[in-house]
TIFIKE-834657 format. One record per residue (C-alpha): residue number from 1; x, y negated, z negated. Coordinates in steps of 0.5 Angstrom, whole numbers. Last residue first. Example, Ala and Ser with C-alpha at 12.3 -4.5 7.8 and 13.67 -1.06 7.14 Angstrom:
BEGIN
pt drenro 2; x 27; y 2; z -14
pt drenro 1; x 25; y 9; z -16
END
This chain:
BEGIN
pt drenro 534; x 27; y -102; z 52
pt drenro 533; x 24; y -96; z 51
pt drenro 532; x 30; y -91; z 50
pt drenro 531; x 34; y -96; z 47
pt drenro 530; x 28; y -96; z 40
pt drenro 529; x 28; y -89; z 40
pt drenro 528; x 22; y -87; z 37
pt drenro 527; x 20; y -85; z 29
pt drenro 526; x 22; y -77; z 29
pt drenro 525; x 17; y -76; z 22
pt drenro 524; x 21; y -68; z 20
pt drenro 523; x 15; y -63; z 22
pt drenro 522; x 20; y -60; z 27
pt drenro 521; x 17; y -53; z 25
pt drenro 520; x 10; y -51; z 23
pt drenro 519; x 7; y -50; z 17
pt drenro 518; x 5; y -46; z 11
pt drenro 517; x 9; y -39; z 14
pt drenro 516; x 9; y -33; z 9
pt drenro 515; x 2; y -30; z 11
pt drenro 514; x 1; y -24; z 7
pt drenro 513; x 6; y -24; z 2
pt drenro 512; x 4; y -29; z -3
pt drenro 511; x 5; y -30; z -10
pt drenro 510; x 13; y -28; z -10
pt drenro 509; x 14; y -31; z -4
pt drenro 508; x 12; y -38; z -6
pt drenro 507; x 9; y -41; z 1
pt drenro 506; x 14; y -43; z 6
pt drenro 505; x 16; y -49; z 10
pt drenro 504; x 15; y -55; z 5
pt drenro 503; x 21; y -59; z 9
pt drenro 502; x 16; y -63; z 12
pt drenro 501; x 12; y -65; z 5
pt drenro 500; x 20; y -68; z 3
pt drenro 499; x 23; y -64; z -3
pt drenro 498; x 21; y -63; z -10
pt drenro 497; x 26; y -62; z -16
pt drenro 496; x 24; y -60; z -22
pt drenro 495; x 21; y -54; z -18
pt drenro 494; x 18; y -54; z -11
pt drenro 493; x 24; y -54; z -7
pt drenro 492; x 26; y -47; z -10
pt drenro 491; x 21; y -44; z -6
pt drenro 490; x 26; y -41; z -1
pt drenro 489; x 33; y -41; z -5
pt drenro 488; x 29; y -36; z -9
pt drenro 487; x 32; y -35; z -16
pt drenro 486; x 29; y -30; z -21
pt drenro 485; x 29; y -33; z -26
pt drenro 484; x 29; y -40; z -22
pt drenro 483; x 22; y -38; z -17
pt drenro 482; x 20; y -35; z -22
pt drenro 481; x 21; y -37; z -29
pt drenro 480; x 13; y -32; z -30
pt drenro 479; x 16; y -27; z -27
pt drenro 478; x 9; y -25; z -22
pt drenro 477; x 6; y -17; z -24
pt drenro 476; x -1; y -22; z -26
pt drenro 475; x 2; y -26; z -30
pt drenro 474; x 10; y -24; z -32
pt drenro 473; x 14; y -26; z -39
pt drenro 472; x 21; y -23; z -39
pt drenro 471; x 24; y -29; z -37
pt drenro 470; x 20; y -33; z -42
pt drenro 469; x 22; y -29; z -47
pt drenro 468; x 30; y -30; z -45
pt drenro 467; x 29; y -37; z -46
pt drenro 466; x 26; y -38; z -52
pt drenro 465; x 31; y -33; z -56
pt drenro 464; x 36; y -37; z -53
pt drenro 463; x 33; y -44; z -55
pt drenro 462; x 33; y -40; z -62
pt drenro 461; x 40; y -39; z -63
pt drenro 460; x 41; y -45; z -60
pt drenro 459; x 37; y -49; z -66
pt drenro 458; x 40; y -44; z -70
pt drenro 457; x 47; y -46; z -69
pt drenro 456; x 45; y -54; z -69
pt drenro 455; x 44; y -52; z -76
pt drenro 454; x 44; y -46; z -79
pt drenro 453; x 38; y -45; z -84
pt drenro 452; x 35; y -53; z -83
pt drenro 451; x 36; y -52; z -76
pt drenro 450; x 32; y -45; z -75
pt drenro 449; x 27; y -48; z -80
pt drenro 448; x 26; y -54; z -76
pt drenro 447; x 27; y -50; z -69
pt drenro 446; x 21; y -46; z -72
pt drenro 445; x 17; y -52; z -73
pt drenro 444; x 19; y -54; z -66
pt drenro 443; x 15; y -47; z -63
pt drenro 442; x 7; y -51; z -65
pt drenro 441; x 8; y -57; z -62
pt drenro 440; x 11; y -54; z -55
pt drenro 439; x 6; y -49; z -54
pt drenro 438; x 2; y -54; z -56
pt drenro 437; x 5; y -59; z -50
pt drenro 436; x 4; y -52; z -46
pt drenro 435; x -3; y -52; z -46
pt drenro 434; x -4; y -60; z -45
pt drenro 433; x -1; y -60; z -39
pt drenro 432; x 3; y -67; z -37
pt drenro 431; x 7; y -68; z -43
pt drenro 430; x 6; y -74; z -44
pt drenro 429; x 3; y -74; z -51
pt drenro 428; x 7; y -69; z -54
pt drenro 427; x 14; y -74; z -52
pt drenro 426; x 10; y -80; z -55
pt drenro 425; x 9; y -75; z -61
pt drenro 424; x 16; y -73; z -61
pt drenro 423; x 19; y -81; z -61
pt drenro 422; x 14; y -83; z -67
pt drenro 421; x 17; y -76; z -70
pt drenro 420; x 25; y -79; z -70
pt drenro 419; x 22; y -86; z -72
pt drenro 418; x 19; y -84; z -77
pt drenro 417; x 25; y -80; z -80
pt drenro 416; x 29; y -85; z -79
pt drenro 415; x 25; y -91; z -83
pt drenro 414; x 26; y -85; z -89
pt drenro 413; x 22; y -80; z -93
pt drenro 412; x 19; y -81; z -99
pt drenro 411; x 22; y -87; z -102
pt drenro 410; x 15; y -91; z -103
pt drenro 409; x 16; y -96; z -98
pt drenro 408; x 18; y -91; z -93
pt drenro 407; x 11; y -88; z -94
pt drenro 406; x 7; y -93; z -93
pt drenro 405; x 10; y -96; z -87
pt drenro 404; x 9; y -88; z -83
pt drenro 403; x 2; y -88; z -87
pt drenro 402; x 0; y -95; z -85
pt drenro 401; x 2; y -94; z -78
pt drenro 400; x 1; y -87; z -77
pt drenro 399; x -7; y -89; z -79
pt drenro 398; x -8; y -94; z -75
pt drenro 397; x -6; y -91; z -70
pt drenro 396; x -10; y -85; z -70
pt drenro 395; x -17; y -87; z -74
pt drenro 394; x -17; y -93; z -69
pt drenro 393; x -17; y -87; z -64
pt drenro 392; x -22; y -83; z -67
pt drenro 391; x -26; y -88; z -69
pt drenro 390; x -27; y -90; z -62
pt drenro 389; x -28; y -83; z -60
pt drenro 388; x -32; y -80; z -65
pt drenro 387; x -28; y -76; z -69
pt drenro 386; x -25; y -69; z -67
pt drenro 385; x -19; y -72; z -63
pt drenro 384; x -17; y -77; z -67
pt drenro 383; x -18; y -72; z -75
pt drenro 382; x -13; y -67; z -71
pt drenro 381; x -8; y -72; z -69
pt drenro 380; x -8; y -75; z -76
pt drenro 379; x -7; y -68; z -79
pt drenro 378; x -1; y -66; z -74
pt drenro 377; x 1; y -73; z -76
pt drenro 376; x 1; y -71; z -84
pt drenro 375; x 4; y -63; z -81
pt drenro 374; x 10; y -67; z -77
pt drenro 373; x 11; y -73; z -84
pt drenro 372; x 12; y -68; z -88
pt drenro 371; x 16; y -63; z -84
pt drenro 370; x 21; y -68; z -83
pt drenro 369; x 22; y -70; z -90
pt drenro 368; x 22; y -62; z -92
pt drenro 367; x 28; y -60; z -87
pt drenro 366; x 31; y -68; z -89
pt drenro 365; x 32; y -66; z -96
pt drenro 364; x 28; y -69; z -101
pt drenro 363; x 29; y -75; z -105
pt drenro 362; x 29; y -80; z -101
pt drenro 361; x 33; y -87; z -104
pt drenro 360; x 39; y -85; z -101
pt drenro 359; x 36; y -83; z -94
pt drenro 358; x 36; y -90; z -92
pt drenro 357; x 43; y -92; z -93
pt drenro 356; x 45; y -85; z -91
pt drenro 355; x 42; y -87; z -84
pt drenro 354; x 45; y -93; z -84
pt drenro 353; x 53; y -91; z -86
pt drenro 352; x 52; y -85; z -81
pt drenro 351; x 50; y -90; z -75
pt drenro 350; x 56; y -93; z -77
pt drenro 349; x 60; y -87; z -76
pt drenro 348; x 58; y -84; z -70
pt drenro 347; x 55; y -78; z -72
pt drenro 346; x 58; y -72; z -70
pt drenro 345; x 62; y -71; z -75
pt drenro 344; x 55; y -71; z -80
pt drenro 343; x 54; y -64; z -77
pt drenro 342; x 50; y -60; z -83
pt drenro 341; x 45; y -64; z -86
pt drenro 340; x 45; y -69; z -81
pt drenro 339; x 46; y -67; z -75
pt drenro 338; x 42; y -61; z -76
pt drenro 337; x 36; y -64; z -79
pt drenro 336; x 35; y -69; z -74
pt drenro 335; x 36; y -64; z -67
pt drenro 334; x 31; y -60; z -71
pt drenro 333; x 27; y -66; z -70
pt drenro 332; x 29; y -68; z -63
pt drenro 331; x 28; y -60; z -61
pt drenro 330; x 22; y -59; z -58
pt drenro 329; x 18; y -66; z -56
pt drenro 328; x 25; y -68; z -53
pt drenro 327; x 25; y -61; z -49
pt drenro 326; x 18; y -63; z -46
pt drenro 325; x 20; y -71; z -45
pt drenro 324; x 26; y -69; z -41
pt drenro 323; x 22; y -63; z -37
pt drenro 322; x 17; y -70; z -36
pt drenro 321; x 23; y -75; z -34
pt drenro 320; x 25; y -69; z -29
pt drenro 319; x 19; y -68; z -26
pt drenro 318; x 18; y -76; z -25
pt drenro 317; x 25; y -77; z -21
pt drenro 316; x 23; y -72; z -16
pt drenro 315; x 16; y -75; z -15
pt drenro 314; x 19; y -81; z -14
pt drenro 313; x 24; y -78; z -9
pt drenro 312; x 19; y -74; z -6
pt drenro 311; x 13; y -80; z -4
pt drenro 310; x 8; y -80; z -7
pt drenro 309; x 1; y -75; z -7
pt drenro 308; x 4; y -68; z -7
pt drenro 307; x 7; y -71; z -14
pt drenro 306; x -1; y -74; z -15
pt drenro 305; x -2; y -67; z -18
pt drenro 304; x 3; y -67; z -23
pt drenro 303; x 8; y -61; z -23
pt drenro 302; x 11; y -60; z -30
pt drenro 301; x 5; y -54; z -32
pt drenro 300; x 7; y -50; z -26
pt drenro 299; x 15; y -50; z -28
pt drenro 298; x 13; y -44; z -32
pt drenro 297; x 9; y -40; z -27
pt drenro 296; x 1; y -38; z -26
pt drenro 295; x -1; y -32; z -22
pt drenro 294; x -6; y -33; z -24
pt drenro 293; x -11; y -41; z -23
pt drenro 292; x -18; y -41; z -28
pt drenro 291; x -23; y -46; z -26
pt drenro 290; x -25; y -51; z -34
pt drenro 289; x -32; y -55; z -31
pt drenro 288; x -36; y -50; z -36
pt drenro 287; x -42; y -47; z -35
pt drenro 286; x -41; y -42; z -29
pt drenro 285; x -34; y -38; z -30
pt drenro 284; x -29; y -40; z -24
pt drenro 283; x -23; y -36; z -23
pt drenro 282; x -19; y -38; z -18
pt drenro 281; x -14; y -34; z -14
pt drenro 280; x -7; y -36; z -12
pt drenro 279; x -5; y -36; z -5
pt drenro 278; x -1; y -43; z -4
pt drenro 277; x -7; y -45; z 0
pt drenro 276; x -12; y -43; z -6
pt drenro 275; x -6; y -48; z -10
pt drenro 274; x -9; y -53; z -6
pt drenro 273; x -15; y -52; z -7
pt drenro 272; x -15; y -52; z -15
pt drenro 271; x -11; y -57; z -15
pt drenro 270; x -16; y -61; z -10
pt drenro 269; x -22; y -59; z -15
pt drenro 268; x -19; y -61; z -21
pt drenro 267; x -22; y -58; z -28
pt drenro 266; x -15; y -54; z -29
pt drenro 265; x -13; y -48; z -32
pt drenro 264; x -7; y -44; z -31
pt drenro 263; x -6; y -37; z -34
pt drenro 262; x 0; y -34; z -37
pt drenro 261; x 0; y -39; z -42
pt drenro 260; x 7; y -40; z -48
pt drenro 259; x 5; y -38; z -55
pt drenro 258; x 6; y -31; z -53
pt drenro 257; x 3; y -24; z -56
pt drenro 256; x -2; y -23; z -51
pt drenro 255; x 2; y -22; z -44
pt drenro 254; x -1; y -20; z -39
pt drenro 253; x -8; y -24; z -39
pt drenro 252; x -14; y -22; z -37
pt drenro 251; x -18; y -22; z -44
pt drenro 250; x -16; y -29; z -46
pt drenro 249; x -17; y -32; z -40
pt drenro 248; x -23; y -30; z -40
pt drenro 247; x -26; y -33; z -46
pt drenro 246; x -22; y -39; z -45
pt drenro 245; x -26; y -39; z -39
pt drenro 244; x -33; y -41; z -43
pt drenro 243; x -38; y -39; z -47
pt drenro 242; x -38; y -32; z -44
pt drenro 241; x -42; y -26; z -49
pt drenro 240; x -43; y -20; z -51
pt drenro 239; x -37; y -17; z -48
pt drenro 238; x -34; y -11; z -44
pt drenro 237; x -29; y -13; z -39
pt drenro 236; x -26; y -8; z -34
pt drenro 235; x -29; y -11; z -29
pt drenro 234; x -25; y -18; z -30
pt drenro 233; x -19; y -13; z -30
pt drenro 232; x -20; y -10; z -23
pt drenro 231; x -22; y -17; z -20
pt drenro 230; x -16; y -20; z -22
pt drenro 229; x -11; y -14; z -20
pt drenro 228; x -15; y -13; z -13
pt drenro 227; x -14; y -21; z -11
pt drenro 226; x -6; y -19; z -14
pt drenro 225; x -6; y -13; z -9
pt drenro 224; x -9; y -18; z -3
pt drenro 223; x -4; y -22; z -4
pt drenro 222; x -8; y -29; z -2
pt drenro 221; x -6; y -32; z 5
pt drenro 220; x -10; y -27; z 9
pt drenro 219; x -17; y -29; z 5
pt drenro 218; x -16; y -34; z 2
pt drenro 217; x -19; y -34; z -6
pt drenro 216; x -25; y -35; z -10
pt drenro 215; x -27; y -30; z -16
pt drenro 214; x -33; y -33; z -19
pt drenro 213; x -36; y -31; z -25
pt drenro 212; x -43; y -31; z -27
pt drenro 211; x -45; y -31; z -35
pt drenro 210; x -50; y -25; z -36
pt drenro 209; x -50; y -28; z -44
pt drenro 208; x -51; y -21; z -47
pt drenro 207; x -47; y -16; z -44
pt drenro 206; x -43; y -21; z -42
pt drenro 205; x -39; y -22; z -34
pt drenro 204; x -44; y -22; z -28
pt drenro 203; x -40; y -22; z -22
pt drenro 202; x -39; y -26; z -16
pt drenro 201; x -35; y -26; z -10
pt drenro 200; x -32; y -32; z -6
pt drenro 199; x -29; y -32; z 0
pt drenro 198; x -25; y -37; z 4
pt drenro 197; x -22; y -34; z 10
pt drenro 196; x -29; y -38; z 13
pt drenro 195; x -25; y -44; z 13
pt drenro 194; x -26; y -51; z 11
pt drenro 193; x -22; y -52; z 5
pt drenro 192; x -23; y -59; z 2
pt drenro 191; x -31; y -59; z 2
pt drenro 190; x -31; y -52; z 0
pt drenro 189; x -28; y -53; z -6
pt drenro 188; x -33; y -58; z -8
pt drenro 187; x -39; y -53; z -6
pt drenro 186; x -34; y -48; z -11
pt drenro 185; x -35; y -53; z -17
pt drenro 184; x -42; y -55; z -15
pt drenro 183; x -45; y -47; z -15
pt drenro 182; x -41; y -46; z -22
pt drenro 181; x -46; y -51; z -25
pt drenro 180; x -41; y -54; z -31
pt drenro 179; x -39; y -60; z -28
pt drenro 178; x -31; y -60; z -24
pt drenro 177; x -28; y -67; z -23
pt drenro 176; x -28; y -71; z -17
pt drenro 175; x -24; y -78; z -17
pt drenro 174; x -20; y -76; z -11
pt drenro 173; x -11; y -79; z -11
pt drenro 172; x -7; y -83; z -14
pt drenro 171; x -6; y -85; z -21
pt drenro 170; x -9; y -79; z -24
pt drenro 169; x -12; y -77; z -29
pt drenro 168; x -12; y -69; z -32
pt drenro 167; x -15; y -68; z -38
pt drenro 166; x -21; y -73; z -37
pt drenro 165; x -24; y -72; z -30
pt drenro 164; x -28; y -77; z -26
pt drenro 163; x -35; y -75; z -26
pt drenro 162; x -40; y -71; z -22
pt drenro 161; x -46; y -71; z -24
pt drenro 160; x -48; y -67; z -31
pt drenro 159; x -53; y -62; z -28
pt drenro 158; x -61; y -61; z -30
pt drenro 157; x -65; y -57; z -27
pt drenro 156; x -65; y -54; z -20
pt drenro 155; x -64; y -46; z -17
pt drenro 154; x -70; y -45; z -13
pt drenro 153; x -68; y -38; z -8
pt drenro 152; x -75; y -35; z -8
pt drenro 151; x -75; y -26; z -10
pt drenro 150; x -81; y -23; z -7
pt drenro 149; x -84; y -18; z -10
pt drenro 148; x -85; y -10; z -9
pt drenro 147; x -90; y -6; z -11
pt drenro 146; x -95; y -8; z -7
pt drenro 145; x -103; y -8; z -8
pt drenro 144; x -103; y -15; z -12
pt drenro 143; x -97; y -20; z -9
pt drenro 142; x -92; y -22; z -15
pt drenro 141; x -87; y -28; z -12
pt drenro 140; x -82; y -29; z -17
pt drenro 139; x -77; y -36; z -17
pt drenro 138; x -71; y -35; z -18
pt drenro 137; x -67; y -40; z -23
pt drenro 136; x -62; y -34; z -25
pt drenro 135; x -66; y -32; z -31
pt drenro 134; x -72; y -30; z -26
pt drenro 133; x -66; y -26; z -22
pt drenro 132; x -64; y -22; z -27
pt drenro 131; x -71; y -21; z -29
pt drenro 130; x -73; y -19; z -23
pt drenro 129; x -67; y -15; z -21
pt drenro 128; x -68; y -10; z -28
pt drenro 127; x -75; y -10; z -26
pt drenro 126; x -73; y -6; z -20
pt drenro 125; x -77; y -8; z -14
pt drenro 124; x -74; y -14; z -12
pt drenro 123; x -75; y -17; z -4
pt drenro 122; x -71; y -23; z -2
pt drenro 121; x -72; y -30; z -1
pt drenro 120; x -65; y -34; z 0
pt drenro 119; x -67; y -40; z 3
pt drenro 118; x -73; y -43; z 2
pt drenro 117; x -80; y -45; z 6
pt drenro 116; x -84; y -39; z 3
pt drenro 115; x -91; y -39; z 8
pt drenro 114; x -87; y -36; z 14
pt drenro 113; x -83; y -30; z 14
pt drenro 112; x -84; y -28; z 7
pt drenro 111; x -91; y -30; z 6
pt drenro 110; x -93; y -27; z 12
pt drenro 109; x -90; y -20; z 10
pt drenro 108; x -93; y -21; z 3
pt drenro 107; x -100; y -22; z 7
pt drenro 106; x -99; y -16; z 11
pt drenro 105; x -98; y -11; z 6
pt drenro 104; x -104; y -14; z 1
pt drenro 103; x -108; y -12; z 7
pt drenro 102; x -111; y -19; z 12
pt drenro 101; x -117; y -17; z 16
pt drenro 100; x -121; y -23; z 12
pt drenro 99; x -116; y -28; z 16
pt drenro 98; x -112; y -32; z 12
pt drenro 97; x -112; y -39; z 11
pt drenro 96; x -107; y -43; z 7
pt drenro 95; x -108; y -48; z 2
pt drenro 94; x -105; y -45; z -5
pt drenro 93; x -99; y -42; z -2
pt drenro 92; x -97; y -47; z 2
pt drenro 91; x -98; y -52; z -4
pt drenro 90; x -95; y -47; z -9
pt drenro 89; x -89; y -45; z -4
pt drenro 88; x -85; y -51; z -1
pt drenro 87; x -88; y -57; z -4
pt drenro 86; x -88; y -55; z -11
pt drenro 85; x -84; y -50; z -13
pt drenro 84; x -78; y -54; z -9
pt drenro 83; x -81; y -60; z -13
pt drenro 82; x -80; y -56; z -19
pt drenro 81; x -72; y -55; z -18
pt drenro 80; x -71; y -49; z -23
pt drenro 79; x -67; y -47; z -29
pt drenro 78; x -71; y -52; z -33
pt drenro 77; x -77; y -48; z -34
pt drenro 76; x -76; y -41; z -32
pt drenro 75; x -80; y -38; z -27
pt drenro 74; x -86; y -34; z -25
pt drenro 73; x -91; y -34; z -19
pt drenro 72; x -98; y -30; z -18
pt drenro 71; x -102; y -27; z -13
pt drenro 70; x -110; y -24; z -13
pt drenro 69; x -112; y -22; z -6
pt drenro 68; x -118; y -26; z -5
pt drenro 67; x -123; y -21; z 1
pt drenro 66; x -126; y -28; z 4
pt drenro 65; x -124; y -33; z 1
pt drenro 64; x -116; y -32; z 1
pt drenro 63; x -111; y -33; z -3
pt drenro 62; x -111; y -32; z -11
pt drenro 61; x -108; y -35; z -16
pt drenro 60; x -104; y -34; z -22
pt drenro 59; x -98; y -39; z -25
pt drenro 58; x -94; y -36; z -29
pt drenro 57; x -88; y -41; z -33
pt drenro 56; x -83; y -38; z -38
pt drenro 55; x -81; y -43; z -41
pt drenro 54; x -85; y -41; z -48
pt drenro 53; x -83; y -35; z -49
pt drenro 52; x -88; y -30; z -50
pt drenro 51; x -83; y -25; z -52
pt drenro 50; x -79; y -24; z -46
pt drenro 49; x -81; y -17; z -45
pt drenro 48; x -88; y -18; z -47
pt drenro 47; x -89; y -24; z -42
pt drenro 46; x -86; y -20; z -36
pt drenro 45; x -90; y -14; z -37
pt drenro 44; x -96; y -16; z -38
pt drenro 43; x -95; y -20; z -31
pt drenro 42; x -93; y -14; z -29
pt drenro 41; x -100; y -11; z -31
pt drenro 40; x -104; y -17; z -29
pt drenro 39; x -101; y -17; z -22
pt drenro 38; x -102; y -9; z -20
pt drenro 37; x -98; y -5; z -15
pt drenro 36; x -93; y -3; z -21
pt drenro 35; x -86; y -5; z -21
pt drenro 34; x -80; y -1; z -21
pt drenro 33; x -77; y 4; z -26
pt drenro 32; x -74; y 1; z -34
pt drenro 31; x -77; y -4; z -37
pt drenro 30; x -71; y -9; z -40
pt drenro 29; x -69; y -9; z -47
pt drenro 28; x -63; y -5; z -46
pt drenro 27; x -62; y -7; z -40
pt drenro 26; x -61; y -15; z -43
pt drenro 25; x -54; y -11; z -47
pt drenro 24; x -51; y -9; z -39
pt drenro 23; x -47; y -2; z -39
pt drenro 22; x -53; y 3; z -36
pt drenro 21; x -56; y -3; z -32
pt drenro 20; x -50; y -4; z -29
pt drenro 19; x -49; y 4; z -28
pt drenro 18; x -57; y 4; z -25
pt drenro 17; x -54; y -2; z -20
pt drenro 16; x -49; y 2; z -17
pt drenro 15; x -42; y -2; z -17
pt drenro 14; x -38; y 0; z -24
pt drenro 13; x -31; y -1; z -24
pt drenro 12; x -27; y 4; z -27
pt drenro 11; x -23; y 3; z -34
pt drenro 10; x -17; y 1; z -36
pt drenro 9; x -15; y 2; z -43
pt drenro 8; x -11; y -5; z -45
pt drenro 7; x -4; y -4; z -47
pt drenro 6; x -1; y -9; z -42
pt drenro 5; x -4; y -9; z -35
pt drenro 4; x 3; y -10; z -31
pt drenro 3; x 2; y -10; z -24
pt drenro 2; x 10; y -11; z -21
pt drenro 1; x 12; y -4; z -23
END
């Protein structure tokens, strides 16, 4: 089957409201039925079922001189733009003239069609939908003798601007990263992809947090079975809580029991739209700057986004040096252990000479020396990242000097091991994906054992039992070594090599099979005949 959803139950999707109600944690406390013709009494309503909460701002009024009809707005403090409140409903609300021969009826149709100057109103009648909305930065209008109300778009508060992102810097290209607003991040896409096929559907995920999750895709590009897998799983998800988009990633996954990530995050608007173009979803969950890309492929986490942006040659040349620099960050200590604990022939023999010079005061065998010095730099690692960032960093650097000198001094381990695992963490560093540089870090421990065990015969052993479980991994139905395992001639030209942007013909099959085609033909640049025009 190409859609393989693992272990987990599947579970029906749910779309009627009383269903939602029925499953979510905050319609538990909810008032069930709709809303009373009377003000003050869902006014009471509203104030009991939020505790009184000190957020939750109700302004009554009345409007009219001659027969007042009592009227109230409420929304939550700090989800809303006040000055929207302000001058487009208070101020118009307060001030207008009716004529006496106005009902209750006739005043709320007046409202929405001519006082509220906002987008986005629309009638409520629900209070599971008043609440829902008041938590989502609308702003409710109550209207006395009418059991409905009018539910204001007022969405504001405070957001952190537009910066640039920290994970994934780039020599050449935007600047913009993704915020925690999820209307910011699919505006950002939006503004790079001008087209009406790009949709975008919401859902409330966290029976709890009610967080909002957007499923962003092209359509007549994307492959509408994957669209209808990611959406099929994402309603499947019974939780209390969605912080961030770890939380997702973790429960739509294929493949559980794997350190390698099956699921591509990025905080790059431009990644995200281009890989939206490829025929990719996206999944954007409001309060983190993190997006989701499925299907995700392994060579997925070498690819730069500047390498789009440079000329192919360079961008060829910097994704081999960065598979290099993976396979270095997972074999050099093993590497290590091997030759010299049980290959020494290999070793040209002055080298070997030097290294059995600095190993004779060592006590330990070099399995023991290199985990040493691997677990004290992943402890020096961890205390940088945690810590302040500028002693973070002075603790990093000044710490692998003065421990890496220090133990060498003291015979613990040797001048050669320090180097070897210098080398591996600068590999680890560069690494252009932090997800798979971890996967890297925590698979060289086994390599170590296996070398330590066997010699360079584990270090393969282990390589080939690495092999054949990434071929064997999917995301979302796609072979996660795709397009090398299985091979696509057509979409091998975006791997570790990466041909010129005319010759990008096709998008990757395996992902998409809508729309194949990316480009037209003769894209080749065909500078003038110089004869011809003399």
């Amino acid at each position: 089957m190409l859609f393989q959803w693992g272990l987990r139950k599947k579970q029906p999707a749910n779309s009627a409201t009383t269903k939602e109600q029925e499953q979510s944690g905050q319609a538990k406390d909810v008032p069930n039925g709709s809303l009373d013709t009377i003000v003050n009494v869902n006014i009471d309503i509203v104030q009991r079922t939020t505790g009184n909460s000190s957020d939750i701002v109700i302004r009554r009024f009345t409007i009219g001189e001659e027969n007042p009809i009592h009227t109230a707005i409420v929304f939550t403090d700090g989800l809303v733009d006040e000055k929207i409140i302000y001058d487009f409903l208070l101020e118009s609300l307060m001030t207008v003239n009716i004529p006496s021969s106005f009902s209750p009826k006739d005043l709320f149709l007046f409202i929405e069609q001519k006082l509220a100057a906002v987008g986005g109103v629309k009638h409520v009648q629900q209070w599971f939908d008043v609440f829902s909305s008041l938590l989502s930065g609308q702003t409710i209008i109550f209207i006395d003798g009418i059991p409905t109300a009018l539910s204001a778009s007022t969405k504001g508060g405070e957001y952190r601007s537009i910066e640039e992102p920290s994970t994934q810097l780039a020599i050449r290209g935007p600047r913009e990263g993704f915020t925690e607003s999820l209307r910011t991040n699919t505006a950002m896409i939006r503004r790079r992809i001008k087209n009406l096929n790009l949709w975008l559907e919401t859902m409330k995920i966290g029976e709890v947090t009610q967080t909002d999750v957007g499923i962003m895709y092209i359509k007549g590009i994307a492959n509408d079975e994957i669209v209808e897998e990611v959406k099929k799983r994402l309603r499947s998800i019974h939780i209390d809580s969605v912080f961030e988009s770890g939380y997702i990633e973790q429960l739509i996954e294929d493949q559980t029991f794997t350190l390698f990530p099956t699921t591509y995050h990025t905080e790059r608007p431009d990644v995200v739209a281009a890989n939206l173009v490829e025929g990719r979803v996206a999944v954007i969950v409001d309060g983190t700057p993190f997006v989701l890309l499925a299907p995700a492929v392994f060579i997925q986490f070498f690819q730069a986004v500047e390498d789009y942006y440079a000329r192919f040659d360079i961008a060829t040349a910097l994704r081999f040096l960065r598979v290099l620099i993976f396979f270095i960050s997972l074999v050099a200590p093993a590497v290590y252990i091997s030759a010299t604990t049980f290959h020494q022939e290999m070793i040209p023999t002055p080298l070997v000479i030097a290294i059995a010079a600095q190993r004779e005061a060592v006590p330990f065998p070099a399995f023991v020396e290199a985990l040493i010095m691997e677990v004290t730099f992943e402890i020096l690692r961890e205390a940088g990242v945690r810590l302040p960032r500028a002693v973070g960093q002075a603790v990093s650097i000044v710490g692998a000097l003065v421990i890496g000198q220090s133990a060498v001094e003291a015979g613990i381990v040797s001048s050669a091991m320090v180097i070897i695992v210098s080398i591996t963490a600068i590999a680890s560093f560069a690494t252009p994906s932090f997800a798979i540089a971890i996967s890297a870090r925590l698979i060289r421990f086994l390599l170590m054992f296996l070398a330590a065990m066997f010699g360079f015969y584990g270090v393969i052993i282990g390589l080939l039992l690495m092999t054949i479980h990434l071929c064997s991994l999917r995301s979302f139905g796609v072979p996660y070594m795709s397009p090398l395992a299985p091979f696509i001639p057509a979409n091998a030209g975006d791997t570790i090599f990466r041909v010129p942007t005319w010759a990008f013909k096709e998008r990757p099959r395996l992902i998409n099979q809508a729309n194949i085609i990316r480009q037209g033909e003769n894209q080749r640049p065909q500078p003038p005949d110089e004869t011809n025009n003399e």
